[in-house]
Backbone atoms as SQL, in Angstrom:
CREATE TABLE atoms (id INTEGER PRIMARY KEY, chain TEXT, resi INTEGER, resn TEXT, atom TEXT, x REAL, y REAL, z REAL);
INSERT INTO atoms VALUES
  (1, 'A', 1, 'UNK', 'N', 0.844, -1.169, 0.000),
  (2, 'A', 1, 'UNK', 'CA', 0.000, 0.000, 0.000),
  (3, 'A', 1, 'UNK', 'C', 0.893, 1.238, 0.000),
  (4, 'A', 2, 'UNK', 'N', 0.721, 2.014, -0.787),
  (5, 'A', 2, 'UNK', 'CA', 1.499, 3.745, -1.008),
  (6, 'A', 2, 'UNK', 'C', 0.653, 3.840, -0.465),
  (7, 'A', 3, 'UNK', 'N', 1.362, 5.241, 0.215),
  (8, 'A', 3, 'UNK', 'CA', 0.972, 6.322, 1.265),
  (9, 'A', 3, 'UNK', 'C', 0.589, 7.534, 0.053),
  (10, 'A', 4, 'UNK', 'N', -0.649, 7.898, 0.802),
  (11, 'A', 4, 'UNK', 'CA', -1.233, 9.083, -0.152),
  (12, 'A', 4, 'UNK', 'C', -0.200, 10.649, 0.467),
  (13, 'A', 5, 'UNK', 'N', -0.197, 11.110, -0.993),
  (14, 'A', 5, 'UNK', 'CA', 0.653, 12.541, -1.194),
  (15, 'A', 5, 'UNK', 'C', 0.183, 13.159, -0.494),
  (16, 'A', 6, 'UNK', 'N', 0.605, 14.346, 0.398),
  (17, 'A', 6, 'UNK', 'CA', 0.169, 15.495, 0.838),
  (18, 'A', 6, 'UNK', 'C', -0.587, 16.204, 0.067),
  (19, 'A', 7, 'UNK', 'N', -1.293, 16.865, 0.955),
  (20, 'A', 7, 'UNK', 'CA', -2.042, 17.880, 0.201),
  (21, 'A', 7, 'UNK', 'C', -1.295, 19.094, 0.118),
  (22, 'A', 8, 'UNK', 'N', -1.497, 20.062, -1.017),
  (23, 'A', 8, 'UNK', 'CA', -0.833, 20.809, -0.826),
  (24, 'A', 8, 'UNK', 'C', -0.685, 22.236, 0.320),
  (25, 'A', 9, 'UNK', 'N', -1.745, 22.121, 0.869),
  (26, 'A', 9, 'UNK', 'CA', -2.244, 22.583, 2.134),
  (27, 'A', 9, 'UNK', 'C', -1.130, 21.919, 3.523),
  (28, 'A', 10, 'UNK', 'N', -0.682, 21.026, 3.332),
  (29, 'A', 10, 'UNK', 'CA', -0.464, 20.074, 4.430),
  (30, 'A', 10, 'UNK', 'C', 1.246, 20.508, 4.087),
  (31, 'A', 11, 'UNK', 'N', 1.428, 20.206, 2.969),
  (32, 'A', 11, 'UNK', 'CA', 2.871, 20.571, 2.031),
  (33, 'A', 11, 'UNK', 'C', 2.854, 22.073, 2.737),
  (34, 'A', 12, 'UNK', 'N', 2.523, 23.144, 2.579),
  (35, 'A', 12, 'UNK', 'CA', 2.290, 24.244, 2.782),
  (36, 'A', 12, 'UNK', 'C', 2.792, 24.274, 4.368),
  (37, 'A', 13, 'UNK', 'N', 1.780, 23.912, 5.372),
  (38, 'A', 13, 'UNK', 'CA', 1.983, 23.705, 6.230),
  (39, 'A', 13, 'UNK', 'C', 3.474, 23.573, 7.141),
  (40, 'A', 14, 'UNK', 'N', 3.870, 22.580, 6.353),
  (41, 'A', 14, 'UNK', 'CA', 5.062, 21.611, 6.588),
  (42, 'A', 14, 'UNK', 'C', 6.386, 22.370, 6.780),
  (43, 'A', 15, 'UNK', 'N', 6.161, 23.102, 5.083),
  (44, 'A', 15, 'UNK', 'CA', 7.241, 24.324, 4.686),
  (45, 'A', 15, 'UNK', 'C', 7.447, 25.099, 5.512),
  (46, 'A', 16, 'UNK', 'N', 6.454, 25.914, 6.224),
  (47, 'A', 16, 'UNK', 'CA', 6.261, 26.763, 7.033),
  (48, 'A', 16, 'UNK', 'C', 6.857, 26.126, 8.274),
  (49, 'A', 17, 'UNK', 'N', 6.268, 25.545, 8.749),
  (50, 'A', 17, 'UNK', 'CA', 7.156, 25.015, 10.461),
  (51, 'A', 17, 'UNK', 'C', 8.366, 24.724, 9.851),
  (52, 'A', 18, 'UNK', 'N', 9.119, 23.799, 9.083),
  (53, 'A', 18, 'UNK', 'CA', 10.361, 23.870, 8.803),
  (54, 'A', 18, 'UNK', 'C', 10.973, 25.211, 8.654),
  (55, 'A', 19, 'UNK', 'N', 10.737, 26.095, 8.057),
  (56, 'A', 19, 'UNK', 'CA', 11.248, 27.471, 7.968),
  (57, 'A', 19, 'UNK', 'C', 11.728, 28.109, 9.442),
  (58, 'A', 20, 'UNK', 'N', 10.153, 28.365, 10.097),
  (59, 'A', 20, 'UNK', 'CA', 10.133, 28.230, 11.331),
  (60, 'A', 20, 'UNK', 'C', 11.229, 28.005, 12.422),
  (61, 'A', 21, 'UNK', 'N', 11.625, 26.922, 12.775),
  (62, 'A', 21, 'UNK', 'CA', 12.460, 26.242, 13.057),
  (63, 'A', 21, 'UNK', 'C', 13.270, 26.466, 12.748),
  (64, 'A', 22, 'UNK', 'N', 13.959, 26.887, 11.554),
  (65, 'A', 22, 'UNK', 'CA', 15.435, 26.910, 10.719),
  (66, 'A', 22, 'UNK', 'C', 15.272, 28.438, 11.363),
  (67, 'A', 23, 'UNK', 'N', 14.321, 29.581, 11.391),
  (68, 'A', 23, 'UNK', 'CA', 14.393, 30.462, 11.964),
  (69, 'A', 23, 'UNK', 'C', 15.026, 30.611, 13.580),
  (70, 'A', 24, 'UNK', 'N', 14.287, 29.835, 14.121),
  (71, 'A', 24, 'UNK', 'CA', 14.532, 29.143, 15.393),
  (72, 'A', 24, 'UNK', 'C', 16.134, 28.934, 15.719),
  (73, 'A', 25, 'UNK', 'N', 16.670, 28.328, 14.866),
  (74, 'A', 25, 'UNK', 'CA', 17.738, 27.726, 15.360),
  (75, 'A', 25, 'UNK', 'C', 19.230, 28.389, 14.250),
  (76, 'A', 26, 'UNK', 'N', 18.670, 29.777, 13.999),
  (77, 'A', 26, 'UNK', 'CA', 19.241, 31.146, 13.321),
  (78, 'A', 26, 'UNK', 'C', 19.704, 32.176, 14.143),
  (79, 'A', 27, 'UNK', 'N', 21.046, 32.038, 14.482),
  (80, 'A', 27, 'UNK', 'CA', 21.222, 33.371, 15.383),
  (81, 'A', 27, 'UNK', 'C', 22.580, 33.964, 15.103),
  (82, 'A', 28, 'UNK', 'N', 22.859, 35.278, 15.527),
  (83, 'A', 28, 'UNK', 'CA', 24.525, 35.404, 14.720),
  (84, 'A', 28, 'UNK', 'C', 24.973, 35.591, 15.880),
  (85, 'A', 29, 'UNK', 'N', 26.305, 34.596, 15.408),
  (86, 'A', 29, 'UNK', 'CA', 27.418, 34.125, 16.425),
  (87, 'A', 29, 'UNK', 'C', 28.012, 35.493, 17.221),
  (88, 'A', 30, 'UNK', 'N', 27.479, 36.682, 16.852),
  (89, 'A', 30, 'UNK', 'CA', 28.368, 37.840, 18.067),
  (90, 'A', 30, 'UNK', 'C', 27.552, 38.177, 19.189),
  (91, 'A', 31, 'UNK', 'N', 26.048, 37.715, 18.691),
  (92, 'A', 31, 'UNK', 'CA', 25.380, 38.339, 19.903),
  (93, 'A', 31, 'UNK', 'C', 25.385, 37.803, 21.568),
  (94, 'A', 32, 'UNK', 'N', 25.482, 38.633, 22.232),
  (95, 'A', 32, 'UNK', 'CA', 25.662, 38.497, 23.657),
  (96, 'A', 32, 'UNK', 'C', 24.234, 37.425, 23.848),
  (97, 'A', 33, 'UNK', 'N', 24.796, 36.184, 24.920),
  (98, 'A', 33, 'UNK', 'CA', 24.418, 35.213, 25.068),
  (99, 'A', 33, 'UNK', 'C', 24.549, 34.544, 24.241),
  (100, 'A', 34, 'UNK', 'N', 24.520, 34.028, 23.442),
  (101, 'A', 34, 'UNK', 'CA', 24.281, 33.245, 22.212),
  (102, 'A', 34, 'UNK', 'C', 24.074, 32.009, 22.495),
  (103, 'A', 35, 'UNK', 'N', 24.898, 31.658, 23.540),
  (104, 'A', 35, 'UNK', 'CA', 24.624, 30.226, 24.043),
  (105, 'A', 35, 'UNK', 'C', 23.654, 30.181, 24.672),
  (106, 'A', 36, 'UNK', 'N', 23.101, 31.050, 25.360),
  (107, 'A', 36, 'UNK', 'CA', 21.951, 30.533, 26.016),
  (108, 'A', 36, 'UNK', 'C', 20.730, 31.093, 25.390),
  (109, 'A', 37, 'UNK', 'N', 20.765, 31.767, 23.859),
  (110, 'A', 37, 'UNK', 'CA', 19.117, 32.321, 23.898),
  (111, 'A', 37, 'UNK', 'C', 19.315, 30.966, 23.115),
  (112, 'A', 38, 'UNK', 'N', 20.370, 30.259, 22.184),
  (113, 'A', 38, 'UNK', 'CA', 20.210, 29.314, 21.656),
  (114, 'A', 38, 'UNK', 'C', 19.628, 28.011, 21.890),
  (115, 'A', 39, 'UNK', 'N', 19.947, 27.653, 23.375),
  (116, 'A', 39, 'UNK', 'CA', 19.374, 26.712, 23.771),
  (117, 'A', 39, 'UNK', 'C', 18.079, 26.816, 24.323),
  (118, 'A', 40, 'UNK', 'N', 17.903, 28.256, 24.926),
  (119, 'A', 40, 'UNK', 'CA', 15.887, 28.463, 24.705),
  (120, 'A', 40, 'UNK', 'C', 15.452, 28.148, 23.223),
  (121, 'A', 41, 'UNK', 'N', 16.225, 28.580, 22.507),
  (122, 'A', 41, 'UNK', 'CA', 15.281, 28.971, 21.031),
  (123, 'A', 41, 'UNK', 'C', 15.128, 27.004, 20.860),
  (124, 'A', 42, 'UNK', 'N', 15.756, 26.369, 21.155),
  (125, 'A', 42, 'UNK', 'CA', 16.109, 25.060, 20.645),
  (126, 'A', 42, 'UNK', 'C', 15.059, 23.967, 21.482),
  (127, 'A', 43, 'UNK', 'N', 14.714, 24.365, 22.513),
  (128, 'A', 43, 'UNK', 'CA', 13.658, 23.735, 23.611),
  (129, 'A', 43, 'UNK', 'C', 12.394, 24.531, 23.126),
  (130, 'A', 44, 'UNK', 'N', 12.565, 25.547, 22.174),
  (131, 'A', 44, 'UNK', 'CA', 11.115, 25.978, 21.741),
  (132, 'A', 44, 'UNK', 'C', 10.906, 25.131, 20.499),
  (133, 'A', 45, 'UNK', 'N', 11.947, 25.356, 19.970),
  (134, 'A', 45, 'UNK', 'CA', 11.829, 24.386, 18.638),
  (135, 'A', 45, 'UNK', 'C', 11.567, 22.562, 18.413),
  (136, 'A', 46, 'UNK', 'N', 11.919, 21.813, 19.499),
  (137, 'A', 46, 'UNK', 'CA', 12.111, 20.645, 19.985),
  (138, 'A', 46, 'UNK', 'C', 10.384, 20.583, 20.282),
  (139, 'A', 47, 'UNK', 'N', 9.827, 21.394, 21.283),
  (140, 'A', 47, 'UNK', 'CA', 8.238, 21.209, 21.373),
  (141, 'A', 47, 'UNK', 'C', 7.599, 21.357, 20.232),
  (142, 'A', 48, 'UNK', 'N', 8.066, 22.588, 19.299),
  (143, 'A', 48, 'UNK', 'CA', 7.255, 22.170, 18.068),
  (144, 'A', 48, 'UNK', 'C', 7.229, 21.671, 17.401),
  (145, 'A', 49, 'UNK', 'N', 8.445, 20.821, 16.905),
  (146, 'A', 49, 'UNK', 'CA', 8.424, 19.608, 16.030),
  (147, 'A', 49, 'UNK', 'C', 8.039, 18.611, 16.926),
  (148, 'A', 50, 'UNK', 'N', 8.165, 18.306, 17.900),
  (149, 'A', 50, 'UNK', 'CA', 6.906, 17.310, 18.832),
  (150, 'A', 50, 'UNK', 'C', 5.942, 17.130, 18.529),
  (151, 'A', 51, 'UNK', 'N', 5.158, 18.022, 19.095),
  (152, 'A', 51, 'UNK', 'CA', 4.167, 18.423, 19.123),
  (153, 'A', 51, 'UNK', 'C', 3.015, 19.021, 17.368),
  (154, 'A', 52, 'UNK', 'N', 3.988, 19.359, 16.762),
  (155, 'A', 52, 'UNK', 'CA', 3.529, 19.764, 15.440),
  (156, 'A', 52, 'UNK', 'C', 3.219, 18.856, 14.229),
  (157, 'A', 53, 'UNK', 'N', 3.294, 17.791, 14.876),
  (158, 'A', 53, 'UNK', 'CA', 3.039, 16.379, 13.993),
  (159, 'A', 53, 'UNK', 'C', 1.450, 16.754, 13.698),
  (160, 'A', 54, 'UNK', 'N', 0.791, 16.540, 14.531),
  (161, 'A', 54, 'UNK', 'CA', -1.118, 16.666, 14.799),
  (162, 'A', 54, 'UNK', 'C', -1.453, 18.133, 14.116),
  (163, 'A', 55, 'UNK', 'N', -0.445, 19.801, 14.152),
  (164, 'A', 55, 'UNK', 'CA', -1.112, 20.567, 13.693),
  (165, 'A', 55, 'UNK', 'C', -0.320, 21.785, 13.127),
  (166, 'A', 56, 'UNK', 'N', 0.740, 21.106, 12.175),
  (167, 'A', 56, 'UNK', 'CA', 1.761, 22.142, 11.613),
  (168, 'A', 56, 'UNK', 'C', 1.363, 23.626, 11.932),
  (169, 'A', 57, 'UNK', 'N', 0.484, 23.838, 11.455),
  (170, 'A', 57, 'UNK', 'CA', 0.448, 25.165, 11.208),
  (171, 'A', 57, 'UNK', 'C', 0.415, 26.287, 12.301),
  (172, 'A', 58, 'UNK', 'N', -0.249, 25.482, 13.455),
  (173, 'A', 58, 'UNK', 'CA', -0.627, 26.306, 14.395),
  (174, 'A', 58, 'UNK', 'C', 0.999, 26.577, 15.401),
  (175, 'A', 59, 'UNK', 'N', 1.432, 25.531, 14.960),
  (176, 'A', 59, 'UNK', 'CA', 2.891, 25.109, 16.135),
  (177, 'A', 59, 'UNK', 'C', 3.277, 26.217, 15.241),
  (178, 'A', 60, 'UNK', 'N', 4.081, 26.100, 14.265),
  (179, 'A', 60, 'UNK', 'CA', 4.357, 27.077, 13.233),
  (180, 'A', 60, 'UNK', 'C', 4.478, 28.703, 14.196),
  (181, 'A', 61, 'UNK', 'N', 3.304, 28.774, 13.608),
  (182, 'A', 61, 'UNK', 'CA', 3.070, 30.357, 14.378),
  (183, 'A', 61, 'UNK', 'C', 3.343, 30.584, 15.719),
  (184, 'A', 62, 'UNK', 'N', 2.873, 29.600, 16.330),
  (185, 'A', 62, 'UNK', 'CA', 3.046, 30.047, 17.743),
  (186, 'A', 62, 'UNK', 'C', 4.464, 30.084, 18.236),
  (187, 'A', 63, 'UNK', 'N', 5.508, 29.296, 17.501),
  (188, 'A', 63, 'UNK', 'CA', 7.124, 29.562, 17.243),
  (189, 'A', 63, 'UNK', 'C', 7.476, 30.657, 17.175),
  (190, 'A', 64, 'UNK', 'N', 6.981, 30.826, 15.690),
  (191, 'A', 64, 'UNK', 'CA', 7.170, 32.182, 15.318),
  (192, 'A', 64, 'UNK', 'C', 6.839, 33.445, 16.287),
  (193, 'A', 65, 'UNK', 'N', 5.440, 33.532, 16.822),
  (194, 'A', 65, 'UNK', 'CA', 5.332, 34.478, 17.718),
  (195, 'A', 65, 'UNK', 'C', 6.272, 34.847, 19.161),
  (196, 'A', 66, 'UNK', 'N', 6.729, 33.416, 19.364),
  (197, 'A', 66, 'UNK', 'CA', 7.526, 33.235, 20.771),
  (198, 'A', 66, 'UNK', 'C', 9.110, 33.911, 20.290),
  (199, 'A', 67, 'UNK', 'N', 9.212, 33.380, 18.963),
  (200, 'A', 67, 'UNK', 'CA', 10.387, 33.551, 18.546),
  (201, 'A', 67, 'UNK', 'C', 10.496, 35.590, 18.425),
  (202, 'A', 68, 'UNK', 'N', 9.782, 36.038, 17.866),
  (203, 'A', 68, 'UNK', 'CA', 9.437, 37.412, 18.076),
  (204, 'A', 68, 'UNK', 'C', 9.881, 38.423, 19.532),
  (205, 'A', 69, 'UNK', 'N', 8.764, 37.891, 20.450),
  (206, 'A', 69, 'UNK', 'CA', 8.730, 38.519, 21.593),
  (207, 'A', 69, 'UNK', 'C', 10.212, 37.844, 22.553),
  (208, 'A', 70, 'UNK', 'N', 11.411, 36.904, 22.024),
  (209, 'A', 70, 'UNK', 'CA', 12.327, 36.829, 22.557),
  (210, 'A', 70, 'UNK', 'C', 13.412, 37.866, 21.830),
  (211, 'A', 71, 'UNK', 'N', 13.230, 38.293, 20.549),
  (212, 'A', 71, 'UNK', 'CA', 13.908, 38.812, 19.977),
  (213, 'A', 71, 'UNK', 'C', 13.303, 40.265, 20.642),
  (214, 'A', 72, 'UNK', 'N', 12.097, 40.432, 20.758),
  (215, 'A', 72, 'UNK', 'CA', 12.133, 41.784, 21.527),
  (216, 'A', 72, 'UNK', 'C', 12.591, 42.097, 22.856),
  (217, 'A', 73, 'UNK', 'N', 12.440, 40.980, 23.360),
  (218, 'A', 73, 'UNK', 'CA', 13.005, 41.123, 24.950),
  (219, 'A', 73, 'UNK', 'C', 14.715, 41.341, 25.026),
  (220, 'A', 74, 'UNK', 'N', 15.567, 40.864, 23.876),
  (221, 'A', 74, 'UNK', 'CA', 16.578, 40.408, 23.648),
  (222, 'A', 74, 'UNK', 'C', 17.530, 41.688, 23.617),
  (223, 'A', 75, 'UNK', 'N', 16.649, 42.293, 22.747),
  (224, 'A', 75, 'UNK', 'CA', 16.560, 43.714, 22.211),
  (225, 'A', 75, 'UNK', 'C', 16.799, 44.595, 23.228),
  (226, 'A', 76, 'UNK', 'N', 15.203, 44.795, 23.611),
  (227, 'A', 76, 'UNK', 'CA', 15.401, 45.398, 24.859),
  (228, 'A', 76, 'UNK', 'C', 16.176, 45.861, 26.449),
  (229, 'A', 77, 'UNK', 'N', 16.774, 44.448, 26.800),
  (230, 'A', 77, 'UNK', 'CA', 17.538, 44.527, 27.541),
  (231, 'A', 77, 'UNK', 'C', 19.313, 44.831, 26.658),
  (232, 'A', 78, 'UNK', 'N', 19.496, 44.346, 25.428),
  (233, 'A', 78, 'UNK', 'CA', 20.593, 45.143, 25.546),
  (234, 'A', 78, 'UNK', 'C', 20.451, 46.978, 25.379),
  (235, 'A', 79, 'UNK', 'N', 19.618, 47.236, 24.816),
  (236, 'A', 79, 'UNK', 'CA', 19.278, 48.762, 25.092),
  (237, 'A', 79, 'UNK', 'C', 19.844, 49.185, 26.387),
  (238, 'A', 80, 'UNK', 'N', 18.923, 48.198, 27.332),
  (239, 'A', 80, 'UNK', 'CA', 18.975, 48.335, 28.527),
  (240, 'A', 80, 'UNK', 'C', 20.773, 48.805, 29.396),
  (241, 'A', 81, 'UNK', 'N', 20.921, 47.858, 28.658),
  (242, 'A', 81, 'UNK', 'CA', 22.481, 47.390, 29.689),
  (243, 'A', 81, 'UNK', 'C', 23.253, 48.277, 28.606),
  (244, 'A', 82, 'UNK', 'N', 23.196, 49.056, 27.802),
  (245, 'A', 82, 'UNK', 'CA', 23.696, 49.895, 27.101),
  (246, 'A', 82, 'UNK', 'C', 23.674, 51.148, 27.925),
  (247, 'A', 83, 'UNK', 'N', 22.334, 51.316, 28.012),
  (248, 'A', 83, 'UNK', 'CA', 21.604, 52.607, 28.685),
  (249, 'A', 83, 'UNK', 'C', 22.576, 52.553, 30.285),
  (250, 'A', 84, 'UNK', 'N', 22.588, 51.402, 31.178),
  (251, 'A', 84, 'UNK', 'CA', 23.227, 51.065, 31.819),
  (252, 'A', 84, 'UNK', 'C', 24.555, 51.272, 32.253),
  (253, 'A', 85, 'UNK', 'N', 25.432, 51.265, 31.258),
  (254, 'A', 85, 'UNK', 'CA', 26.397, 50.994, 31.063),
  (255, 'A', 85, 'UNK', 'C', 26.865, 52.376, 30.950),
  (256, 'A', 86, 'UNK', 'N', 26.617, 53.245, 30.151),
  (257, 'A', 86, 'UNK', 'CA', 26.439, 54.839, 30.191),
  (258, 'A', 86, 'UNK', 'C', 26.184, 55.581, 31.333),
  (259, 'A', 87, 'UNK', 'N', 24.890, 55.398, 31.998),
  (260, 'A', 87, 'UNK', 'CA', 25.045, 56.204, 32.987),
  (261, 'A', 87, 'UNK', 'C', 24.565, 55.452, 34.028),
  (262, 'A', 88, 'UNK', 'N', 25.643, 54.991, 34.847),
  (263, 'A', 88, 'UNK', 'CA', 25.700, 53.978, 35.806),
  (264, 'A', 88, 'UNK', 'C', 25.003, 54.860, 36.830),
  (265, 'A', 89, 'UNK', 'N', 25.421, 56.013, 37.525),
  (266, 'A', 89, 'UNK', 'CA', 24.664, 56.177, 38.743),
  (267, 'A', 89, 'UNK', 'C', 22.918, 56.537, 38.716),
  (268, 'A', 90, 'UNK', 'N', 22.439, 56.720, 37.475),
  (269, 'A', 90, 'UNK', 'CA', 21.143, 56.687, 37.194),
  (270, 'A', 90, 'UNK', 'C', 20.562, 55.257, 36.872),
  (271, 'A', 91, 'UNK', 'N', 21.599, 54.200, 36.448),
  (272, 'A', 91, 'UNK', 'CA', 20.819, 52.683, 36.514),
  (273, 'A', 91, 'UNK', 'C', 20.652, 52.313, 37.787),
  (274, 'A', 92, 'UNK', 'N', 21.435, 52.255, 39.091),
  (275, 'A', 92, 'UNK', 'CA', 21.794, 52.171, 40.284),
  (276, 'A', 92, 'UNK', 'C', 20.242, 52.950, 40.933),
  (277, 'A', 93, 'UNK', 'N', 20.296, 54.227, 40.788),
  (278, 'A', 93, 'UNK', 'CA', 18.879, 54.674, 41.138),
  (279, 'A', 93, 'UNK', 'C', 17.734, 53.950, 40.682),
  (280, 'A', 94, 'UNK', 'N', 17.658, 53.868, 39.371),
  (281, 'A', 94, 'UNK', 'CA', 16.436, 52.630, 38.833),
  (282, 'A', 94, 'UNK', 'C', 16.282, 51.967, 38.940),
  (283, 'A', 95, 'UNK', 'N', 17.170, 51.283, 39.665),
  (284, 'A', 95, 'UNK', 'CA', 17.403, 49.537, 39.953),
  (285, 'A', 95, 'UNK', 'C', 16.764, 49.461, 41.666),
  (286, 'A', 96, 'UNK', 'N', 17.405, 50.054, 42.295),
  (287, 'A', 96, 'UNK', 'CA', 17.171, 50.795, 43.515),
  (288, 'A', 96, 'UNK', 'C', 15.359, 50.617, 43.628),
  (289, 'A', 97, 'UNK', 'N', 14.894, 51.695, 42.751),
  (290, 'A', 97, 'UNK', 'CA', 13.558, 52.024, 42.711),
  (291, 'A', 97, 'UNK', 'C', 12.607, 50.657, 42.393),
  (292, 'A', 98, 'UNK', 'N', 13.008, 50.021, 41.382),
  (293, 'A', 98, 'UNK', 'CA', 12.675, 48.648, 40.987),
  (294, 'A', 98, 'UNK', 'C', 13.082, 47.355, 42.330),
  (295, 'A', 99, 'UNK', 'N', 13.545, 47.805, 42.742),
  (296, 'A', 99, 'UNK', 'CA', 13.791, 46.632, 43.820),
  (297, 'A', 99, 'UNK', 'C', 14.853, 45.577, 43.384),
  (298, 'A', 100, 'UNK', 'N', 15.709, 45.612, 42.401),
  (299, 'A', 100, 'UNK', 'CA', 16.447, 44.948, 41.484),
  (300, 'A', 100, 'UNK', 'C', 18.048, 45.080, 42.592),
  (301, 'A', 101, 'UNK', 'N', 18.396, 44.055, 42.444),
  (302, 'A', 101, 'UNK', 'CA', 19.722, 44.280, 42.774),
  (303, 'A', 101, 'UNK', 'C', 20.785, 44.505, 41.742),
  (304, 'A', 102, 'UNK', 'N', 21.442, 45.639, 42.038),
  (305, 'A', 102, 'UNK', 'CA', 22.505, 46.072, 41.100),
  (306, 'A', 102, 'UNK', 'C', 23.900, 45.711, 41.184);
């Protein structure tokens, strides 16, 4: 018995989480951490090819979206530690105010 072809919907699908993923597991070697957003990005990616057997498309996106809001957070804090890094006795106050240890 052959196994029936994908649909091209399903093909579609497929492409997409693979992309996904290859997105996922895309990062350039200078950025601060690298080792470790890598191995988040890689435990995100690992659940969705798990898990993405039953519903490509949706795993897909929801990668993608996670993959997003780490790249913004990623972002953000180096701003941060830039901003930081510049004018130390005003991070010290903010940190202070935040309850953060500096």
């Amino acid at each position: 018995m052959t196994k029936k072809p994908a649909t091209s919907a399903e093909a579609r699908d497929l492409r997409h989480l693979l992309a996904t993923v290859l997105d996922a597991l895309t990062l350039d070697f200078a950025i601060d951490n690298y080792d470790e957003r890598l191995k988040e990005r890689a435990c995100l990616a690992r659940v969705v090819i798990r898990d993405g057997l039953d519903e490509p498309g949706w795993n897909a996106d929801w990668l993608h979206s996670k993959l997003r809001a780490e790249e913004a957070d990623a972002e953000a804090k180096a701003v941060r530690h830039s901003a930081d890094h510049a004018f130390p006795a005003v991070a010290a106050l903010l940190a202070d105010e935040r309850g953060e240890d500096k």
